[in-house]
N, C-alpha and C positions, 0 to 999 in steps of 0.2 A: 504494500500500500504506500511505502515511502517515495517510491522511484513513484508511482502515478502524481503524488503530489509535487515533486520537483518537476516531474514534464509539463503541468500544468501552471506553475506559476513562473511567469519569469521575473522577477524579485525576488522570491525563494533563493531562485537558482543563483542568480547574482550572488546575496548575500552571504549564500552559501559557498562560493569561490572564493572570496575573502579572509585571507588570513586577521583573525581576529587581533586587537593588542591587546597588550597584558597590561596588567600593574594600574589599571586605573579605579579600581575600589568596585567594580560592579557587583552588583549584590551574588551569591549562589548562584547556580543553574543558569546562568543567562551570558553570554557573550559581547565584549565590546567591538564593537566595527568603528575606525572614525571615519568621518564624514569623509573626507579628502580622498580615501581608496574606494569609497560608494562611487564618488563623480570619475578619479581615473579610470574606473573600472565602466563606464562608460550609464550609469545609473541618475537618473535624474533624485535628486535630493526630497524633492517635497513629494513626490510617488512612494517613493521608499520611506522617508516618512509617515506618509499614510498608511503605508500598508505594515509599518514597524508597529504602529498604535492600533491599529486593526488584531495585530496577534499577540498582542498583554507588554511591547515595549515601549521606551520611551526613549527623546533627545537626552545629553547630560553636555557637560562641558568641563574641558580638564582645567585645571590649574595652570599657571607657569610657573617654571622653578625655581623664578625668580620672586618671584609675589608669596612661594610657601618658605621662603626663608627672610622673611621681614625685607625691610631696605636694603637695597641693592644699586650700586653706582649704574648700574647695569641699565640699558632701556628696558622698558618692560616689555614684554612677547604679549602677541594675544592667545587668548584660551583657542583650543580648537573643541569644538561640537564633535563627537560620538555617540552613538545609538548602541543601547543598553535592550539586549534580544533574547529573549527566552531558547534557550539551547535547543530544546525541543521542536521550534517553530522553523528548526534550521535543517531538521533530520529528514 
């Protein structure tokens, strides 16, 4: 039954090709994808959104590493957006 459900979605399948990132606090059982490798990957963002929240995920946004270590001479980086995905919605 899992192969019928990748042939029929393509944003499944998308998401699904994606190597997830690590290390950004997402809760259990659910996968981070950032935003930047949905649009490389040739994924229009607010579909893939839609359809993230469609099956129980949601947007988040990381930190910079500069902004989690108080003041910094440094300029500041912007957060980047990643979608937080129920592992299961990916099989």
């Amino acid at each position: 039954m899992a192969k019928k459900k990748l042939a029929k979605d393509p944003i499944r399948n998308l998401l699904a090709g994606i190597q997830p990132a690590l290390f950004l606090g997402n809760p259990s059982g659910t996968v981070a994808i950032m935003q930047d490798k949905v649009v490389e990957a040739g994924g229009d963002p607010d579909e893939v959104l839609a359809w993230i929240r469609e099956h129980g995920g949601f947007p988040d946004k990381s930190f910079p590493v500069n902004q989690r270590h108080g003041l910094s001479p440094k300029p500041k980086q912007s957060s980047r957006t990643f979608y937080v995905i129920p592992e299961d919605e990916l099989k």
